[in-house]
C-alpha positions as CSV (number, residue, x, y, z in Angstrom):
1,X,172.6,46.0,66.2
2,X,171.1,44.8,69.5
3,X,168.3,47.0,70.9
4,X,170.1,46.5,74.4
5,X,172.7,48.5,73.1
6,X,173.3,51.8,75.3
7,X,175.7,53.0,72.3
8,X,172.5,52.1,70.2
9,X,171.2,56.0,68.5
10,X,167.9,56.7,68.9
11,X,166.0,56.9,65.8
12,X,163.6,60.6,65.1
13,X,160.3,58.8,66.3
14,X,161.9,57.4,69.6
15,X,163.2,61.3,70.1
16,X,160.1,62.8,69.3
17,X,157.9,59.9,71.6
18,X,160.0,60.2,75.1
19,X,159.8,64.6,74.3
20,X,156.3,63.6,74.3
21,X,156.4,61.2,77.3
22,X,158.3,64.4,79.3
23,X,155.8,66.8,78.1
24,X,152.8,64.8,79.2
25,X,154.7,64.2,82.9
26,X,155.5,68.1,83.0
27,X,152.4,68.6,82.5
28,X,150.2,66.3,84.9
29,X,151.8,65.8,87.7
30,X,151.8,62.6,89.1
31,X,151.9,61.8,93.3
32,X,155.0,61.5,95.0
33,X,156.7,58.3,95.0
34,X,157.5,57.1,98.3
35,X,161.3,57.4,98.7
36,X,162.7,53.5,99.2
37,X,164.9,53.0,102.1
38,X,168.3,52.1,101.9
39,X,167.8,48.3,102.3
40,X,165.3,48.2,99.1
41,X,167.8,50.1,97.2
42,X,170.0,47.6,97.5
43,X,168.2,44.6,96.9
44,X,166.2,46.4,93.5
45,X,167.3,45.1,90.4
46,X,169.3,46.9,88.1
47,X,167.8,48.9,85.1
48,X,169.6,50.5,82.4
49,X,168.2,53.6,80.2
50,X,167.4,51.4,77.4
51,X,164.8,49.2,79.2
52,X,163.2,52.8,80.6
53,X,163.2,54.6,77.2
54,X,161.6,51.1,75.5
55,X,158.8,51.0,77.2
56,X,158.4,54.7,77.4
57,X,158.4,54.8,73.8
58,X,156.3,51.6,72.7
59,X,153.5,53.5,75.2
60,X,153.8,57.0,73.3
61,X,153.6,55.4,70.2
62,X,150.9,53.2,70.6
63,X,149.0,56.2,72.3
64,X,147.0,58.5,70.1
65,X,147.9,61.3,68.6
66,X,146.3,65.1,70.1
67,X,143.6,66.2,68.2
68,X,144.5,69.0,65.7
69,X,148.3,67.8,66.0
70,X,149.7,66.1,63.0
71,X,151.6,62.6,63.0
72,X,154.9,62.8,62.8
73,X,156.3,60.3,60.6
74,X,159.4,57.9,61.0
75,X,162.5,59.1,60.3
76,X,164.3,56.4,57.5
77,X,167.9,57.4,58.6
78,X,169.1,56.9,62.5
79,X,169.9,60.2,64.8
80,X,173.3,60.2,65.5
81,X,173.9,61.5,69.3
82,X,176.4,63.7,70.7
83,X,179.8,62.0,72.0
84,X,178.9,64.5,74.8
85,X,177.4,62.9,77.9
86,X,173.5,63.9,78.2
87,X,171.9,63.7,81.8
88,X,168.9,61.4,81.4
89,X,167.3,60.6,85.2
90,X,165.4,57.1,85.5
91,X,161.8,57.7,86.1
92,X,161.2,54.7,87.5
93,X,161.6,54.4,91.2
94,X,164.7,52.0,92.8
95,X,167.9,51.9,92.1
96,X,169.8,51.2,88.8
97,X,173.0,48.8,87.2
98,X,176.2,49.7,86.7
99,X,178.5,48.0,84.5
100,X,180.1,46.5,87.8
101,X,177.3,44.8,88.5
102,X,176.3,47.4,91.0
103,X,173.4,50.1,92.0
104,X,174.3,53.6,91.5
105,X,172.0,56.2,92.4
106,X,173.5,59.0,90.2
107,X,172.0,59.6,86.5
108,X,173.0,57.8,83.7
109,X,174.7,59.5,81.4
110,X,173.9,58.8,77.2
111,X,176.3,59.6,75.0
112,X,175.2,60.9,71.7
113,X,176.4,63.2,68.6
114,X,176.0,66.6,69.7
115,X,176.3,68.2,66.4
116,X,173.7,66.1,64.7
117,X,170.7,65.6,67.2
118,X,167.8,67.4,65.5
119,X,166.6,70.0,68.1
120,X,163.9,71.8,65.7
121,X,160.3,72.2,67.3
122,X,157.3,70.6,66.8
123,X,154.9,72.8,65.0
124,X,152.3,74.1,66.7
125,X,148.5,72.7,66.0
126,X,146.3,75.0,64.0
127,X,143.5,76.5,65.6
128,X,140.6,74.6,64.5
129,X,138.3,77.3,63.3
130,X,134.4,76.7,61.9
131,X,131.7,78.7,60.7
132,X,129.4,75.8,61.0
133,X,129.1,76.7,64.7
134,X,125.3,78.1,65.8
135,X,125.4,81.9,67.7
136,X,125.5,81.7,71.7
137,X,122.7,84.3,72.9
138,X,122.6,84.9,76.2
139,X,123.4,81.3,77.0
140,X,121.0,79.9,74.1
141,X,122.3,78.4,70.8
142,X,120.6,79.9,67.8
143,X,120.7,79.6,64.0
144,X,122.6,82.3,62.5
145,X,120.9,82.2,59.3
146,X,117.6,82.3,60.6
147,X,117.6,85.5,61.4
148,X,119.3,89.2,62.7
149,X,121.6,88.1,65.7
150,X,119.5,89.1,68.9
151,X,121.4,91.2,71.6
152,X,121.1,91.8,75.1
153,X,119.3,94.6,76.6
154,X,121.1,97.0,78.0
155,X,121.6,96.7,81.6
156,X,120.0,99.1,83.8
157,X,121.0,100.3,87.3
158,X,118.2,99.5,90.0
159,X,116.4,102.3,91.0
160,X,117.6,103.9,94.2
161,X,115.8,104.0,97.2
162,X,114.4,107.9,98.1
163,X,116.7,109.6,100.6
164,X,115.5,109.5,103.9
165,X,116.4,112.7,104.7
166,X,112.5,113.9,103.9
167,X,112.0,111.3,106.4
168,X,114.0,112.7,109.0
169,X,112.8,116.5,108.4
170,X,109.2,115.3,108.8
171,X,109.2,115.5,112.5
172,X,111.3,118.7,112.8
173,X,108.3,120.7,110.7
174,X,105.7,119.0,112.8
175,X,107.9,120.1,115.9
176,X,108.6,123.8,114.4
177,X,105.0,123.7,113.6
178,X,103.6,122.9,117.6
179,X,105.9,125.3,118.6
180,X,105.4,128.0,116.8
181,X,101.2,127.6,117.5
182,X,102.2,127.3,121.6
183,X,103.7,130.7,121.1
184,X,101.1,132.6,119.3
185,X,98.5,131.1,121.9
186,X,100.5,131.8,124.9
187,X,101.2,135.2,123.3
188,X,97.4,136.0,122.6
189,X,96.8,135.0,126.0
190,X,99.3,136.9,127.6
191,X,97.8,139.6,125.4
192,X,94.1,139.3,126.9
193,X,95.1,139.1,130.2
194,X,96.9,142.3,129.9
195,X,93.9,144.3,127.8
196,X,91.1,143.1,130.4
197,X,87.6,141.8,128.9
198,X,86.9,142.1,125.1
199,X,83.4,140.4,123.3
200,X,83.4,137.2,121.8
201,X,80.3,136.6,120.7
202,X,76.5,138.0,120.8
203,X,72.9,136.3,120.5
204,X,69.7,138.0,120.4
205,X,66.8,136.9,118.3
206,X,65.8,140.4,116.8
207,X,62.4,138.8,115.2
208,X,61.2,138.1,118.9
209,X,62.3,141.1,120.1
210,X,59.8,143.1,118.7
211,X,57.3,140.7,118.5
212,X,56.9,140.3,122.3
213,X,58.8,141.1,125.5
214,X,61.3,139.4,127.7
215,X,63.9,138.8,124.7
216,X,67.5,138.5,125.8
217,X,70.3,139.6,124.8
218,X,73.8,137.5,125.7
219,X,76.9,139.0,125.3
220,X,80.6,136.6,125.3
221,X,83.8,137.7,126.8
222,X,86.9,136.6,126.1
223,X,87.3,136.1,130.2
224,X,85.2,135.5,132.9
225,X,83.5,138.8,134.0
226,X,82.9,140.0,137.6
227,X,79.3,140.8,138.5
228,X,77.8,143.8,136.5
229,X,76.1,146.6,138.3
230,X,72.6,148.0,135.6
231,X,74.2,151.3,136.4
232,X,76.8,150.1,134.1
233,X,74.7,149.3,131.1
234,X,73.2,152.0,129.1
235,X,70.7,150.7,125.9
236,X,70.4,153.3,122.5
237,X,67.4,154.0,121.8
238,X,66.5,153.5,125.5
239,X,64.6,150.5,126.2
240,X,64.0,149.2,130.0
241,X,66.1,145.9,130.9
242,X,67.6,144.1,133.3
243,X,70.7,142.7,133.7
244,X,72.4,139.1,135.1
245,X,76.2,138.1,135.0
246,X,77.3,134.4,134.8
247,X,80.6,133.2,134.0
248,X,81.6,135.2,130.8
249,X,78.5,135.6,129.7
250,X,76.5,139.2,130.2
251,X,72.5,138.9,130.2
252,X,70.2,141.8,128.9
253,X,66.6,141.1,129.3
254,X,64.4,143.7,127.4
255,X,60.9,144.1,129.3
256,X,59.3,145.1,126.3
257,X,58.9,144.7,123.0
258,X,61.3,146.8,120.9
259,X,60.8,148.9,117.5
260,X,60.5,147.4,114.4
261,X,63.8,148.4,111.6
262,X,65.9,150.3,114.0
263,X,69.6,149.9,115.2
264,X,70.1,149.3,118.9
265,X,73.5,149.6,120.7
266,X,73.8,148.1,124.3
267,X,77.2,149.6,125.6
268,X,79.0,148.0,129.0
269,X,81.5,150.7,131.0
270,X,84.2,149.6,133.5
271,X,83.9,145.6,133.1
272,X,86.6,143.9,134.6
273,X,87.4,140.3,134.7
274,X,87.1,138.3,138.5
275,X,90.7,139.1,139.2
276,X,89.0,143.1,139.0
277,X,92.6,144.4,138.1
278,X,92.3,145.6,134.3
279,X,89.1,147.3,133.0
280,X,87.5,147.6,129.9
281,X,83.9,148.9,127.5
282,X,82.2,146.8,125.8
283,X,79.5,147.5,123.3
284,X,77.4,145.8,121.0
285,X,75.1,146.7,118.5
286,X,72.2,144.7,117.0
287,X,69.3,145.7,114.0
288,X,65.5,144.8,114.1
289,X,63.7,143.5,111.5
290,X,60.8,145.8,109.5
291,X,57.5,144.5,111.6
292,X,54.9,141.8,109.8
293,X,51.7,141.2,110.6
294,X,49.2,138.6,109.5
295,X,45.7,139.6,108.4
296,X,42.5,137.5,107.4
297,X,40.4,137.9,105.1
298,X,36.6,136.2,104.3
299,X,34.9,136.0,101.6
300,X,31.3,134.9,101.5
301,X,31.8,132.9,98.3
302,X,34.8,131.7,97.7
303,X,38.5,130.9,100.0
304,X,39.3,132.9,103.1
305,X,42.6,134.2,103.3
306,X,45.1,134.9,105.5
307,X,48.1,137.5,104.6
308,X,51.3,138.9,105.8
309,X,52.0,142.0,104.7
310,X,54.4,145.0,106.6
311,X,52.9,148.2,108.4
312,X,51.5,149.9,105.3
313,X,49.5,146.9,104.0
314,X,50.7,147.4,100.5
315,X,53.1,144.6,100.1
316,X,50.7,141.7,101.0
317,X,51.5,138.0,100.7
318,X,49.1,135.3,100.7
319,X,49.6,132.1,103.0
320,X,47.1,130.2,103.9
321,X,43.5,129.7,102.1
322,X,40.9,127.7,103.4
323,X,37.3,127.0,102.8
324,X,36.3,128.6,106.4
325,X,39.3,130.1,108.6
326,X,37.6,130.6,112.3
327,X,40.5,131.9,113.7
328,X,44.7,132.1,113.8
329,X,47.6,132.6,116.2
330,X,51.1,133.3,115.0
331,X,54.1,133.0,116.9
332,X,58.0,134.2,115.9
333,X,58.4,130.6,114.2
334,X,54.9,129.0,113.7
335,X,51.4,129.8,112.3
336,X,48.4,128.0,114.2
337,X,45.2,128.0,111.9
338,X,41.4,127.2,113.5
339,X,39.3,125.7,110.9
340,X,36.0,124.0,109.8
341,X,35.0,120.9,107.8
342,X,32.1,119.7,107.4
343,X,30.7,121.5,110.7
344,X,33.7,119.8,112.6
345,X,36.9,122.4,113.9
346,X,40.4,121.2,112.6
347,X,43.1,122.6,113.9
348,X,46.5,123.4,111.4
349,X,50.0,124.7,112.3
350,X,52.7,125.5,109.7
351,X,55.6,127.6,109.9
352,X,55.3,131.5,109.5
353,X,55.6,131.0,105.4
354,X,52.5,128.7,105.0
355,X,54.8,125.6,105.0
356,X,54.9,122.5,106.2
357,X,51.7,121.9,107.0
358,X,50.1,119.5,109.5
359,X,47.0,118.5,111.3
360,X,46.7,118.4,115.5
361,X,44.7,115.7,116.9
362,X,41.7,116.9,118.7
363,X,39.9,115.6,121.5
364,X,37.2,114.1,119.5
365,X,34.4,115.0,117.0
366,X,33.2,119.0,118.0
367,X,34.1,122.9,118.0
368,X,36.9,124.6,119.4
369,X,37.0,128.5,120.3
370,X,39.3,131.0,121.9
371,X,42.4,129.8,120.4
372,X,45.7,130.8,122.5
373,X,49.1,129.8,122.1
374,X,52.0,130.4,124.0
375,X,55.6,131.1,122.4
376,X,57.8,130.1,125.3
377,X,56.3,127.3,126.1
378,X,55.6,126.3,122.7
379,X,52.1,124.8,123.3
380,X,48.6,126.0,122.2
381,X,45.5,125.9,124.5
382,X,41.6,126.5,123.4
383,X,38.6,125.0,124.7
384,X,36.5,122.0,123.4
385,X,33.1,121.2,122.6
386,X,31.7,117.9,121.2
387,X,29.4,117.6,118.6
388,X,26.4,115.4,120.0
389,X,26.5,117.1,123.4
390,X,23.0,116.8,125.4
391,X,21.7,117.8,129.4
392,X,23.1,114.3,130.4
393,X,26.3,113.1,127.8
394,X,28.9,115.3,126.4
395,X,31.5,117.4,127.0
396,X,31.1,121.3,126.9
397,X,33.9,124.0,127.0
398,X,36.3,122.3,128.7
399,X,40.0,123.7,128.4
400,X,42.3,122.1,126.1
401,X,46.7,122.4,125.8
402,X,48.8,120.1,123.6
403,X,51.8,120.5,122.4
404,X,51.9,122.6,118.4
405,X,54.9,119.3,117.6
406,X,52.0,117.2,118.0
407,X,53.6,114.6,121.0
408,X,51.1,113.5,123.1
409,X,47.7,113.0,123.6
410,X,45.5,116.5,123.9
């Protein structure tokens, strides 16, 4: 039988190879022919289906088979096809032969048994399944009989920023905060203005006060004060004073030195602020201290001594010991000490407790006498005599002030 036979059937294997030849078109699709214009279909050769299936099927067989898909042998007996007519479209472009010797675009039609063509599927390939394979752990292969199979950690949400709400209420605290401190100023103010004068504040140095006259005593108001008339002031126990106004601040000088260990009480009546509309007392009160006094004693052998002891003399506290004291001064804050070395006058000050001692420079080599100091101005004064004084050289009671810090030459 020729193979250029159309009425020629088609054995299993060429079956099987153009199912696989339309298969492998379904499923890559190839680009568009370019449609041929009428003048090229006319002049193309004619092909029949036999010289399209032949080559279709020579290619399918020679190609190899899919992996995992078994060969499918030749059959041994040929397919009979259906006397029906079967639609079979050329795949190759141009046109095709008739039996007239013509080109006719329709399909060609293959007449084969339809009772007997073997329709039954292909079996599918098996999955190809292996042990053999190594693990995938987060993208790394691994041995799976080295050890336990590692996992993943879990995955864990980024933490979330912090509200900014906090943020945003900051500055309305602050704000409530400022305003609520305006108020309670503006409303103590208000307050003040309304009440007239009240004290702030009072300094006296108590100590000085009875140690020596002209102490003063400043009283603070909470407002500027208009000028103060003495008739005004009255002082308990009465003391004589006079008085000075300046700004808010209310002067009481005592001309006198006061009592030692008692309670004074300086009382203010009618003060009124510089816009004089709202009056008001005031009254402070203030304590003295019990009196000390110092006290020296020489001993022909042995230290002199100077003490300070209260009224009574029984409660007596050494300070100062020297081979030979010639004399002393004492102020409210300092202890000024005349004394002799080696027939030469040094002169000492400390503080009231025998501390912090130091030496004044003196004029030169000679004797001092009549030892003064003054409190206010916080100098000491005495007069100077040097030691190899004759009728023509030397210098002889002449009067001496230097300052008890030490600055300065004498």
């Amino acid at each position: 039988m020729s193979t250029d036979d159309a009425d020629r059937p088609l054995t299993r294997a060429e079956l099987r190879a153009r199912r696989a030849a339309e298969e492998a078109a379904d499923a890559v699709e190839p680009a568009t022919p370019e449609q041929p214009s009428a003048p090229e279909l006319a002049s193309a050769p004619e092909v029949t289906a036999t010289e399209v299936a032949a080559p279709e099927a020579a290619r399918a067989a020679e190609a190899p088979a899919a992996p995992g898909v078994p060969a499918v042998p030749p059959a041994d007996e040929p397919v009979t096809r259906s006397a029906a007519p079967a639609e079979v479209f050329d795949r190759a472009p141009g046109p095709r032969r008739t039996p007239n010797g013509g080109s006719d675009p329709s399909p060609i039609l293959v007449n084969a048994p339809e009772a007997e063509v073997d329709l039954s599927p292909v079996p599918a390939a098996e999955a190809v399944t292996s042990t053999d394979a190594e693990p995938v752990v987060d993208g790394v292969v691994g041995d799976a009989s080295s050890g336990p199979r590692l996992e993943a950690p879990e995955w864990q949400p980024h933490p979330s920023p912090a509200p900014s709400a906090r943020r945003r209420r900051f500055p309305l605290v602050l704000g409530a905060v400022i305003g609520v401190l305006v108020v309670v100023v503006a409303t103590f103010g208000v307050i003040t203005l309304l009440q007239g004068p009240r004290i702030s504040g009072v300094k006296i140095d108590a100590q000085s006060a009875i140690d020596a006259s002209g102490t003063r005593m400043i009283i603070t108001a909470s407002q500027p004060l208009a000028k103060v008339d003495p008739k005004q002031v009255s002082v308990s126990p009465q003391a004589p004073f006079t008085v000075d106004t300046s700004g808010r601040n209310l002067g009481i000088r005592f001309t006198v030195p006061l009592d030692d260990d008692t309670n004074y009480t300086v009382t203010v009546k009618d003060a009124t602020g510089t816009d004089k509309q709202r009056q008001s007392t005031l009254q402070a009160s203030f304590q003295t201290p019990k009196s000390t006094i110092f006290l020296l004693q020489r001993k022909a052998k042995g230290d002199d001594t100077i003490f300070i002891t209260d009224l009574g003399g029984k409660n007596a506290v050494p300070v100062v010991q020297h081979a030979k004291i010639d004399d002393f001064r004492a102020t409210a804050d300092h202890l000024v000490v005349a004394t002799e070395k080696d027939g030469i006058s040094e002169l000492l000050v400390m503080d009231r407790k025998g501390k912090n001692q130091r030496e004044l420079k003196l004029p030169g080599p000679g004797f001092l006498s009549n030892l003064q100091i003054s409190e206010r101005g916080n100098l000491v004064g005495y007069t100077f005599t040097d030691k190899g004084i004759s009728a023509t050289s030397g210098r002889a009671s002449i009067l001496v002030t230097q300052s008890l810090t030490g600055d300065g030459e004498p």
